[in-house]
C-alpha positions as CSV (number, residue, x, y, z in Angstrom):
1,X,134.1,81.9,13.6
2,X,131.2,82.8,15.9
3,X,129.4,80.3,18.1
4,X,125.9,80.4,19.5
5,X,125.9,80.9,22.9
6,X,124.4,78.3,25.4
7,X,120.5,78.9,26.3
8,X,120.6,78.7,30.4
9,X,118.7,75.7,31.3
10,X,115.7,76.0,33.8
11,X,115.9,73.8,36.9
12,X,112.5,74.1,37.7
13,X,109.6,72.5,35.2
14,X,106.5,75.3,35.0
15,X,102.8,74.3,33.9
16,X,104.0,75.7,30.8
17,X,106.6,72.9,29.7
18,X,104.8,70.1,27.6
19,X,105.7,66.6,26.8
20,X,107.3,66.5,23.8
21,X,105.4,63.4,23.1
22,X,102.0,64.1,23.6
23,X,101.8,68.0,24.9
24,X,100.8,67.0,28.5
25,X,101.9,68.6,31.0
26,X,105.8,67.6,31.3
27,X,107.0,66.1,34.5
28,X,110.4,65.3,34.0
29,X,113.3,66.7,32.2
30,X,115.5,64.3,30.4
31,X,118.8,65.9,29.9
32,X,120.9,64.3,26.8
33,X,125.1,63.6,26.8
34,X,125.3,65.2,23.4
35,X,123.9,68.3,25.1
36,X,120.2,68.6,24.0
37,X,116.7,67.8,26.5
38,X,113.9,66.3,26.1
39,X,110.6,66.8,28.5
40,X,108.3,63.9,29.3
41,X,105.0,63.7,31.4
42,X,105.1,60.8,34.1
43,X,103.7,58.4,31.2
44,X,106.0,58.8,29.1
45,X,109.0,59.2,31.2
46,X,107.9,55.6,32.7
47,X,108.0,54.0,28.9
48,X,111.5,55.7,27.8
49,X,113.3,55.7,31.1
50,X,115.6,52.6,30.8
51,X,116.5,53.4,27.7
52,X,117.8,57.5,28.4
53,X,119.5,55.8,30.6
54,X,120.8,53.5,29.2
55,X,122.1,56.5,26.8
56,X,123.6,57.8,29.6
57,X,120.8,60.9,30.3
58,X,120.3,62.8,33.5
59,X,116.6,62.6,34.5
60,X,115.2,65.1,36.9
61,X,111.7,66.3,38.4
């Protein structure tokens, strides 16, 4: 059995991370329990905030 090893997460955002919602420039970084992420500009990380947490994700600059 072979598993895939873990891709090393970035701490820091760079003008080249987008929003996954609308490509803007992303802001924060939404990290998920089950393990994935999710990058947001402010906009967006405003609307869905309540709710990742609510899901129990770790948002960070």
């Amino acid at each position: 059995m072979t598993t895939a090893a873990a891709r090393p997460i970035r701490t820091t955002l760079t003008r080249h991370d987008r929003c996954d919602r609308c490509n803007a420039a992303a802001q924060v970084r939404a990290l998920l329990p089950a393990g994935g992420e999710l990058l947001f500009c402010g906009h967006h990380a405003r609307a869905h905030a309540a709710r990742l947490r609510e899901m129990g994700a770790d948002l960070s600059p």
